[in-house]
C-alpha positions in Angstrom: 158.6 154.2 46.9 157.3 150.8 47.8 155.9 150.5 50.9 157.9 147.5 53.1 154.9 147.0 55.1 153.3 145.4 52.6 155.9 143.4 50.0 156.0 139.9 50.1 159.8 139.1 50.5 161.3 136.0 51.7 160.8 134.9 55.4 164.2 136.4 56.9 166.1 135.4 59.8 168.8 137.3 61.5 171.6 137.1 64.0 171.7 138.2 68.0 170.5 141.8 66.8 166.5 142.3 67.2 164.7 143.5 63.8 163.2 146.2 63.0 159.7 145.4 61.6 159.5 146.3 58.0 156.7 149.4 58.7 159.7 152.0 59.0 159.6 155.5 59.4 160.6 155.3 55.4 157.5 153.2 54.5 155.0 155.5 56.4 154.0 158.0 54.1 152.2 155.2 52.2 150.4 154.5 55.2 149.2 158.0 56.7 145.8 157.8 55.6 144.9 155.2 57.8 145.3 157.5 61.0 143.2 160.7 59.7 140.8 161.2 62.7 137.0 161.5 61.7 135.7 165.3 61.5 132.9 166.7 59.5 133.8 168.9 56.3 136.3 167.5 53.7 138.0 170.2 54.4 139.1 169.8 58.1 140.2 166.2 56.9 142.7 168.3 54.6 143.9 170.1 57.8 144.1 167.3 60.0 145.6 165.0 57.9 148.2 167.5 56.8 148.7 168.6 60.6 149.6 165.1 61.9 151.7 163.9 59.1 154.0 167.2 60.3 157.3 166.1 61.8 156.5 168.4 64.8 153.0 166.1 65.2 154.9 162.9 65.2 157.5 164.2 67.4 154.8 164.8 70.1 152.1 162.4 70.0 153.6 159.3 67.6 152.0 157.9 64.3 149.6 155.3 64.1 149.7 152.4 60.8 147.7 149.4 59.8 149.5 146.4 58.3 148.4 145.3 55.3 147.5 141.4 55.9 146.3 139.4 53.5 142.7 137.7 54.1 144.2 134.4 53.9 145.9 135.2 57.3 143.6 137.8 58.9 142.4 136.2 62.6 141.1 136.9 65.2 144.1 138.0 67.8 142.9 136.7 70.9 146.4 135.9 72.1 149.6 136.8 70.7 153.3 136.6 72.0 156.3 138.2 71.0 159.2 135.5 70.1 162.8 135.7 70.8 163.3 135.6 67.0 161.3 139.1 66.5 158.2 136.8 65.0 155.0 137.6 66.6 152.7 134.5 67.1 149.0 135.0 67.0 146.6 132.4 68.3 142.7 131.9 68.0 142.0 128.4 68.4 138.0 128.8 67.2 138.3 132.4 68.0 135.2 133.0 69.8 132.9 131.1 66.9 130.9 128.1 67.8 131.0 126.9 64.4 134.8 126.9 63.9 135.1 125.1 66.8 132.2 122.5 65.4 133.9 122.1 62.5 137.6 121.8 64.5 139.0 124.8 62.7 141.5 125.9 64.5 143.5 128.9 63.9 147.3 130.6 64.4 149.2 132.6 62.5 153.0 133.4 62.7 153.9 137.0 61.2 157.0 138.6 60.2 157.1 141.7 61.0 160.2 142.7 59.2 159.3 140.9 56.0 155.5 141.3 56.6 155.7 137.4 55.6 153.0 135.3 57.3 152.4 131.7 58.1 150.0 129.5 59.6 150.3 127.0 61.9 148.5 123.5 62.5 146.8 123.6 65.7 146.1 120.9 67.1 142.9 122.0 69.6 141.1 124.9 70.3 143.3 126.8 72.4 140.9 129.9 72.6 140.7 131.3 75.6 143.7 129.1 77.1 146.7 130.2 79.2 150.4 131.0 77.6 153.7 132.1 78.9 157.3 132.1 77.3 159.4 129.2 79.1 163.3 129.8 79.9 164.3 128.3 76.8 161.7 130.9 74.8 159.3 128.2 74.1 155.0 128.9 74.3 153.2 126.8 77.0 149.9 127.4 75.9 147.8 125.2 78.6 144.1 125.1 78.5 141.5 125.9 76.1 137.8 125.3 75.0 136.5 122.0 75.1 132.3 122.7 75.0 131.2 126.1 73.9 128.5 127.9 76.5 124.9 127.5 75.9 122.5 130.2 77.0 119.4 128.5 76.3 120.0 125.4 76.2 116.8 122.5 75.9 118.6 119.5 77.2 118.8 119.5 80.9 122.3 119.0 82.1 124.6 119.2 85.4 127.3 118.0 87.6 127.8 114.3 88.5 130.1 112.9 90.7 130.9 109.2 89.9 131.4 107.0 92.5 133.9 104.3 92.8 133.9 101.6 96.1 136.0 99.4 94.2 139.0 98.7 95.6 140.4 96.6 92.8 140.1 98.7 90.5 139.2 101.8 88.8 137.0 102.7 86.0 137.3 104.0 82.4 133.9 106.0 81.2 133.5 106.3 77.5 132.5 109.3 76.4 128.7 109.0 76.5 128.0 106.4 79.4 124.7 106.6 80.2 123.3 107.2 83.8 119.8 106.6 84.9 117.9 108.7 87.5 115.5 107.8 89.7 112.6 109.4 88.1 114.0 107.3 84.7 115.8 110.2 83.0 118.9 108.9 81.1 121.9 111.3 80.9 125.0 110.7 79.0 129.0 111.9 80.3 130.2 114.8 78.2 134.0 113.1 78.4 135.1 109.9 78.5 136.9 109.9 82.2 138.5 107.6 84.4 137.3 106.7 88.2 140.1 105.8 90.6 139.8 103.1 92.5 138.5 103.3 96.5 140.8 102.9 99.0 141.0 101.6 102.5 141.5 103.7 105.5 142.6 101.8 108.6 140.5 102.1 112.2 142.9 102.8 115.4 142.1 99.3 116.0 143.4 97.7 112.8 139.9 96.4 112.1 136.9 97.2 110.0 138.6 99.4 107.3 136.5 102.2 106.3 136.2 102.3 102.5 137.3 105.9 100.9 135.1 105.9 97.3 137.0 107.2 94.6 135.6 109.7 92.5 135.7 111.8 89.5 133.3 114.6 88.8 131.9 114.6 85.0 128.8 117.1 83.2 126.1 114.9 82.0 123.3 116.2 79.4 120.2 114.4 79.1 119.5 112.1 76.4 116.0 113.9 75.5 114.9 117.0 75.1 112.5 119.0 77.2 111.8 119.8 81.2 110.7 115.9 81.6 114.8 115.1 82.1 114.4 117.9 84.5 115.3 116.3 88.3 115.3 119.5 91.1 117.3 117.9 94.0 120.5 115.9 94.5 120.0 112.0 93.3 121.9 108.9 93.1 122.1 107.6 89.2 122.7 103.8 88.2 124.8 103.0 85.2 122.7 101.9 82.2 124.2 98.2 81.5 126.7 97.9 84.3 125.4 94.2 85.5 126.6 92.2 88.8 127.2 93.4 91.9 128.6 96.8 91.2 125.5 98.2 89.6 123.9 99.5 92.9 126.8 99.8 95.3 130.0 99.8 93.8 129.9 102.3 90.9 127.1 104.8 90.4 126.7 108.9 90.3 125.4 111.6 92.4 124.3 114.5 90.2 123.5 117.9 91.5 119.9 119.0 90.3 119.7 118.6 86.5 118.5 122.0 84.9 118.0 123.8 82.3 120.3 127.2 83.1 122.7 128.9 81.1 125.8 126.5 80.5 128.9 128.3 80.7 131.9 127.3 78.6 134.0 124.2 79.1 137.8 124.2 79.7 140.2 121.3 79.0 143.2 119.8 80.5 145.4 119.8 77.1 149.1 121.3 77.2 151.2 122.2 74.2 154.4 123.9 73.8 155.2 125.9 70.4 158.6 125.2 69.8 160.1 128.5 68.2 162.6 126.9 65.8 160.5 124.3 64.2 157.3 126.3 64.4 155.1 124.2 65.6 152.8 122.6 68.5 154.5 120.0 70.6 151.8 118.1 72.6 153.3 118.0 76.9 151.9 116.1 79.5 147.9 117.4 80.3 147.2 119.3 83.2 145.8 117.7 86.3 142.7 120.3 85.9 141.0 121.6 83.2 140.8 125.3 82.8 139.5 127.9 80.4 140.8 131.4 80.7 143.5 131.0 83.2 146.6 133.0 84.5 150.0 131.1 84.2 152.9 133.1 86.0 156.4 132.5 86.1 158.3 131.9 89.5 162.1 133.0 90.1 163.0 129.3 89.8 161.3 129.2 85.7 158.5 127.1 87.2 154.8 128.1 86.3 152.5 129.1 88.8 149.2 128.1 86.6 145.5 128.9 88.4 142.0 129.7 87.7 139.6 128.8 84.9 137.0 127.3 84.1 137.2 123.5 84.4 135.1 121.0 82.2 131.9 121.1 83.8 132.0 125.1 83.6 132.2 126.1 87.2 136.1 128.1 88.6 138.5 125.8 89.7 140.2 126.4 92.7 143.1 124.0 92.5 146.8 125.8 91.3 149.1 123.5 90.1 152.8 124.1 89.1 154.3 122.9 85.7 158.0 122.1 86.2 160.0 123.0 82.3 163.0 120.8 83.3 160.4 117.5 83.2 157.3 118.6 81.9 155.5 117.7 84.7 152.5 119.5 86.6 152.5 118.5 90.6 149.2 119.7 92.9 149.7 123.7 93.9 147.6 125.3 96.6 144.3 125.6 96.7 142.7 129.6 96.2 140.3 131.0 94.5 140.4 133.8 91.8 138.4 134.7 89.9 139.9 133.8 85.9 142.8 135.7 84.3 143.6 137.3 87.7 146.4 139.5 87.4 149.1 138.2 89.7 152.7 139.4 89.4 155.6 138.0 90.4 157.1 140.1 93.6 160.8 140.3 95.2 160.4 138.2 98.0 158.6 135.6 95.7 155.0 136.0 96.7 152.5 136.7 93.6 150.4 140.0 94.2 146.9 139.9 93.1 145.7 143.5 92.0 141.8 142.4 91.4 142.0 143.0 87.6 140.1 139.7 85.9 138.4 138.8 83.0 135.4 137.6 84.2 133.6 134.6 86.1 133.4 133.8 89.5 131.7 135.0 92.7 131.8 138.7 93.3 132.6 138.3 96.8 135.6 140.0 98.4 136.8 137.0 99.2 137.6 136.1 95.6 138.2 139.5 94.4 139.9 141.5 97.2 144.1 142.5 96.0 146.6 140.8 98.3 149.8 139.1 98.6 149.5 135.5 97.7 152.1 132.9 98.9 152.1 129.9 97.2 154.7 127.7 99.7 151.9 128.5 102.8 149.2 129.4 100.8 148.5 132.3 103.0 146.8 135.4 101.5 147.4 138.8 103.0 144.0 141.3 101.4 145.2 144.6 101.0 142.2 146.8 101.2 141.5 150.7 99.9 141.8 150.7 96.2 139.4 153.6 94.8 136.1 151.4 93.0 137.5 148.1 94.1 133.3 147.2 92.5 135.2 147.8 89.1 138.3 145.8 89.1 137.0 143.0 86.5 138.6 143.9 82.9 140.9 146.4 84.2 144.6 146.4 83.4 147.6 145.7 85.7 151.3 146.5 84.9 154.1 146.3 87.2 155.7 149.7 86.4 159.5 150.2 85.1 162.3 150.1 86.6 161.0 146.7 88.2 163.2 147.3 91.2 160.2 150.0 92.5 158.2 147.2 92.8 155.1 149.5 91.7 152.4 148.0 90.0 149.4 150.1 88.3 145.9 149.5 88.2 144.0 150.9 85.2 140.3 151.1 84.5 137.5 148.3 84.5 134.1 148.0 85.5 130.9 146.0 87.3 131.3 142.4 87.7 129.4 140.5 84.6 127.5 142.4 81.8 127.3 145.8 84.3 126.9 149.5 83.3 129.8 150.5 85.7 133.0 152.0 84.4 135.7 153.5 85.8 138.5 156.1 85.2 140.8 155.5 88.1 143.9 154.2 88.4 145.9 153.7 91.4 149.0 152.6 92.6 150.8 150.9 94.8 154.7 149.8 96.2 154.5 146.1 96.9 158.0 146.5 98.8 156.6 149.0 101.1 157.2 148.2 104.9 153.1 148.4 104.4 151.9 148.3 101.4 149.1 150.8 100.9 147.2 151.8 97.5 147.5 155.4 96.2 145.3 157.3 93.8 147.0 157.7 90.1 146.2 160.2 87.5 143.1 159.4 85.9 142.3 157.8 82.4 140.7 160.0 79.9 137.2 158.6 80.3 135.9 155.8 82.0 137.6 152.1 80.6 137.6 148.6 80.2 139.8 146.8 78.6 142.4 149.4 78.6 145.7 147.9 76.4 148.9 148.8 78.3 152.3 148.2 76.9 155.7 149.2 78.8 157.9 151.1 76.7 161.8 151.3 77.1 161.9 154.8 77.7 159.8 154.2 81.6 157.2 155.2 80.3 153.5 152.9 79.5 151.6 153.8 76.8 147.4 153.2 77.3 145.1 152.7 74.1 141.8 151.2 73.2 138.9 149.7 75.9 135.4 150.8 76.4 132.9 152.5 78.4 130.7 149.6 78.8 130.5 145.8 78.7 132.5 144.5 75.6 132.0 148.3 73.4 128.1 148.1 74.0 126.2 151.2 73.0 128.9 151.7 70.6 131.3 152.5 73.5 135.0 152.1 71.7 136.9 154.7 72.2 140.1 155.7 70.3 142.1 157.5 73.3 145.8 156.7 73.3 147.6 158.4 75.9 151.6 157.7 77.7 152.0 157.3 80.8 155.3 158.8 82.3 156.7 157.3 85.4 158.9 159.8 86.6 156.1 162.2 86.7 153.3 160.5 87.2 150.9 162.3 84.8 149.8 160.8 81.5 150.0 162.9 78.2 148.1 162.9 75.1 149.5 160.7 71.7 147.9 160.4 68.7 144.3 158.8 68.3 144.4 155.2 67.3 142.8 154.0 64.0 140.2 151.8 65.2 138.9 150.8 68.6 139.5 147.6 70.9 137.6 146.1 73.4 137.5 142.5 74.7 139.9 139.8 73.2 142.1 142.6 72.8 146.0 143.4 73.4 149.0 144.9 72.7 153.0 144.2 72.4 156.1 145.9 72.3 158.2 145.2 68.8 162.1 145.0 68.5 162.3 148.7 67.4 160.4 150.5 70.0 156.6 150.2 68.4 153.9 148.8 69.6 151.4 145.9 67.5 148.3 146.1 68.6 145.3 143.4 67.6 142.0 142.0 68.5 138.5 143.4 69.6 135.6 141.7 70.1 132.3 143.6 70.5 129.2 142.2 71.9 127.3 143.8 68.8 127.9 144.7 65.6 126.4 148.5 65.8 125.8 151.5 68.2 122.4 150.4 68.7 122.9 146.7 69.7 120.6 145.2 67.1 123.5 143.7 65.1 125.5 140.3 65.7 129.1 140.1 67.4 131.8 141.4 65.1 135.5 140.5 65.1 137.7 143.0 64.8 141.0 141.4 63.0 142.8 144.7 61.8 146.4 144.6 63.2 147.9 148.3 63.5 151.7 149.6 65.0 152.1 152.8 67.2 155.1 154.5 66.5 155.9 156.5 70.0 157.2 160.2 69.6 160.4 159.0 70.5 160.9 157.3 67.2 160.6 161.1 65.6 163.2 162.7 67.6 166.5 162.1 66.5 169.5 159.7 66.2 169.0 156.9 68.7 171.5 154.9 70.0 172.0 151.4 69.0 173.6 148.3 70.7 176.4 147.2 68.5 177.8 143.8 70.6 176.4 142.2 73.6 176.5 138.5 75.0 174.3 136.5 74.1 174.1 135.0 77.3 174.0 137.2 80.7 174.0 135.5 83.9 172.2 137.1 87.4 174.6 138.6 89.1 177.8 139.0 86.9 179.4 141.3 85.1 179.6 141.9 80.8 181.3 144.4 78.5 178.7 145.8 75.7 179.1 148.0 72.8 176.9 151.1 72.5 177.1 154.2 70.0 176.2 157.5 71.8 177.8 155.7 74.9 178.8 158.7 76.5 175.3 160.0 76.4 173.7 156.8 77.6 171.3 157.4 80.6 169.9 154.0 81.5 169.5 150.7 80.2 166.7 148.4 80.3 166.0 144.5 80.1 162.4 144.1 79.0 160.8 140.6 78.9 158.5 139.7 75.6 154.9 140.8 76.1 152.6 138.1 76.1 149.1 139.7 76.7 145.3 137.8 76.0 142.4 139.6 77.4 144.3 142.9 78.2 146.1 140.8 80.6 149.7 140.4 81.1 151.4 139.3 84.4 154.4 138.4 83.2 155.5 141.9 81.2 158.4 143.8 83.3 161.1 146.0 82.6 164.7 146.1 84.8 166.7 148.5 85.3 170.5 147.6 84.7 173.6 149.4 86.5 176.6 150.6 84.1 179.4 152.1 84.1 181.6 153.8 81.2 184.5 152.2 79.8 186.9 152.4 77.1 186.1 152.2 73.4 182.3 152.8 73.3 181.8 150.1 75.6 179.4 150.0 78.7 180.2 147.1 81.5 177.0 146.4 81.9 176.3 144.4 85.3 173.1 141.8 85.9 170.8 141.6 89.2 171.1 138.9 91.1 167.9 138.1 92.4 165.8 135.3 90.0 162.4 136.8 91.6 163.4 140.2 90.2 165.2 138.5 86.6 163.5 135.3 86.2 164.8 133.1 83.0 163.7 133.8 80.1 164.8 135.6 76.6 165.0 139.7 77.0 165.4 142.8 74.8 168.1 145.0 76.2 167.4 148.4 75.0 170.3 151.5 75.7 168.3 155.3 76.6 169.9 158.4 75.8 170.1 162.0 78.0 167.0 162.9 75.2 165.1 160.0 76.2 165.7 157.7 73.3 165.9 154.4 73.3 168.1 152.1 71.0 166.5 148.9 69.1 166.0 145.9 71.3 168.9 143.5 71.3 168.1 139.9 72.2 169.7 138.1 75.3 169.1 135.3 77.5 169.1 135.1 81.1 169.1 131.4 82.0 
């Protein structure tokens, strides 16, 4: 038989049922090799290959199967998104390699799954380590991205400048490269070409002598020669090289912090892009106000996004939010807070964001930054919530706001030390967000201590857990290949089957159409156990079938609107519907760095009716439903769950 998963048929498209990607339970005996776990005689590989390719295996612990992608298309998975079409849409922008991104070789790929046909996409910047969220309409904003790689030794001194302006006719436009002269005769040139508002006046009680309000515009400035002689060790005022007239002493010149040579981290960039899902490609939107590299972008009840953190072009966290409007394309100023970037902050009932302390990375490792809390974003007042077990170990763990959303129970998983840290952890915790007073309460624990832990919801309420490390980005060899389910009802994970290869940082995972899960990326910080080799990429892309696919007839989800409105009422058609336990709405996954605020699954009242019909009836609250596209999956009395059917809550 010839295995779907890899046939090159035409690029398909289908009506309001999701697809089923193309490596079905037919096409796996092709594929069965791929999960043999590693033992020592030739022998027990026999046995254990024979024992899990036994229906009662899959039934238990699920299959694991790697896609056959062509080289052409292989990529580094740093973000991915599930579309409302069943496509998957993988981005790497320069994917974590200096010379891609020196060469502007940018990189996305659109894949199939049912066809297995791939395609990529022109991109337009290097998005790598941006932001991306589906809009209402089921659109990518993908905001952000790498403008200047990092630079851990670097020989040309460099720092942050703040260009005056007491103009008050007029502002300035800085070419990329403007020189600025220090004191000591060190010439450094602007990293961006920027613009300088103009100053304004400010009006004394009095009405008389108006005090003049400099505008300004902070900028990174490298010197011009090599060496410690550029070197300047306090805070200096710079002239501009060739700016003649009055204006070249008073009227526009920089400060710049001390000029050194440190470590330079990376650079972010204020570009916005939508990927429009029917043409398939990027559709450049107004910038942001702030550049950002590696930050969070969560949806509001209204379909507005909440976008924070990163870091901005001159490498340091910003602490300005801002809030991009869909309706307009427009970002307007949001509070001012500091996370550190990636923060995991999930949309709540009453329309705050909770902040779990799961990052990625960079900023202060003060409690200030790093402590969980309620954040709202009208007053900008942030409640801390203290007693999470290892709250020292909350970077590059996972957060998921557990099913059925109405709990209001979000999950911490895993993570370690702040930076490059031996420290690990096992625990997971838990807590109810809707509580009268929200406390944290201990969770079973992972297998081993994890970061990066991969967490997908499943439609059955249950979460399944793969891939991460013991330490910092798999060093010491650290992947591990644990793949364990957790179950909500009972709070206890169980064991599923190993997965084929092990994931680390720049990983993540998403929930398909059928009920199985893709899982890409993983990004060690060396290529061997013994951390003498380079970085590696790992750009394998495999699917977990869950046990439930194994059990028997599921149900399936024969007619439904295509639109369902909060708060009303539909009729849908269901097989087994007499046997049909719960239903679920579950958003697309969106994940990039294990991270995924915007992942939920809702819980949908029925009731019987007539025919094999279900009258089906929609929350009402937006901060519980916000807009967007949705998989409506039908669970049976066994536990299984029908293939997603695609809807739209506007």
């Amino acid at each position: 038989m010839n295995n779907p998963a890899v046939s090159r048929g035409p690029r398909g498209r289908t009506g309001r049922r999701a697809r089923n990607i193309a490596v079905g339970l037919a096409a796996i005996a092709g594929v069965l090799s791929a999960n043999v776990p590693t033992v020592g005689a030739a022998v027990g590989n026999w046995y254990d290959h024979y024992k899990i390719t036994r229906p009662a295996y899959e039934a238990k612990y699920g299959l694991w199967t790697k896609l056959n992608i062509p080289s052409q298309y292989q990529i580094n998975g740093i973000h991915s998104t599930l579309l409302y079409n069943g496509d998957v849409l993988i981005m790497a922008g320069s994917g974590n390699n200096q010379s891609f991104f020196n060469a502007g070789t940018f990189k996305t790929m659109l894949l199939n799954p049912v066809t297995m046909q791939e395609k990529l996409i022109p991109t337009p910047w290097d998005l790598f380590c941006a932001g991306h969220i589906e809009l209402p309409d089921g659109n990518i904003l993908v905001a952000g991205g790498t403008s200047r790689y990092e630079n851990l030794n670097p020989v040309y001194a460099a720092g942050s400048m703040t260009i005056m302006n007491n103009d008050t006719t007029r502002s300035w436009t800085l070419q990329k490269g403007t020189i600025f002269i220090a004191p000591n005769g060190a010439q450094f040139a602007t990293a961006f070409t920027t613009s300088v508002p103009k100053a304004t006046e400010k009006r004394n009680a009095n009405g008389r002598n108006p005090t003049i309000v400099a505008g300004q515009q902070n900028i990174w400035v490298d010197a011009v020669e090599k060496g410690k002689g550029s070197l300047v060790a306090t805070t200096k005022t710079y002239q501009v090289k060739g700016l003649i007239g009055p204006a070249a002493n008073s009227l526009l010149y920089g400060v710049g912090t001390p000029m050194t040579l440190q470590k330079q981290n990376f650079f972010g960039t204020k570009d916005a892009y939508i990927f429009d899902v029917k043409t398939e490609r990027f559709v450049k939107v107004n910038s942001m106000n702030y550049a950002r590299w590696y930050p969070t972008l969560a949806e509001m009840g209204n379909g507005m996004v909440m976008t924070m953190s990163g870091l901005n072009d001159q490498g340091q966290v910003t602490m300005n939010s801002e809030m991009f409007n869909p309706s307009n394309g427009k970002w307007t100023q949001g509070p001012y807070r500091g996370f550190p970037t990636y923060p995991s902050t999930f949309l709540t009932e009453n329309g705050q964001l909770f902040f779990t302390g799961s990052n990625a990375g960079y900023g202060p490792s003060t409690a200030a930054w790093r402590t969980p809390g309620f954040w709202n974003v009208k007053t900008n007042v942030f409640k801390p919530v203290l007693g999470i077990k290892d709250p020292n170990d909350l970077e590059t763990s996972a957060s998921v706001l557990l099913p059925p959303a109405q709990k209001q129970t979000i999950m911490v998983m895993g993570g370690g030390g702040v930076g490059q840290s031996n420290t690990s952890t096992a625990r997971t915790a838990l807590i109810d967000v809707a509580a009268p007073n929200p406390h944290w309460v201990a969770g079973p624990s992972l297998a081993e201590p994890t970061r990066y832990p991969i967490t997908v919801l499943l439609p059955n309420d249950q979460v399944l857990v793969t891939g991460g490390s013991r330490y910092y980005r798999g060093m010491h060899g650290s992947d591990n290949h644990d793949t364990r389910i957790y179950n909500v009802a009972t709070n206890a994970f169980s064991w599923a089957a190993n997965s084929i290869t092990g994931r680390d940082y720049h990983s993540g995972g998403l929930l398909l159409p059928n009920g199985s899960v893709l899982t890409l990326g993983g990004n060690p910080l060396y290529g061997n156990a013994q951390d003498t080799e380079p970085q590696t990429f790992n750009q394998e892309i495999d699917v977990y079938f869950p046990p439930y696919m194994f059990q028997g007839t599921r149900p399936d989800i024969e007619k439904a609107p295509a639109v369902l409105a909060l708060g009303h009422s539909y009729l849908i058609k269901v097989t087994q519907a007499s046997d049909i336990s719960y239903l679920r709405l579950m958003r697309p996954d969106n994940p990039t760095h294990v991270t995924d605020v915007n992942e939920r699954s809702i819980g949908i009242g029925f009731e019987r009716a007539a025919g094999g019909y279900l009258k089906i009836t929609i929350p009402s609250d937006d901060n519980l439903v916000p807009p967007s596209y949705y998989m409506l999956f039908a669970i049976n009395s066994k536990g299984l769950p029908s293939t997603g059917y695609w809807v739209r809550v506007p």
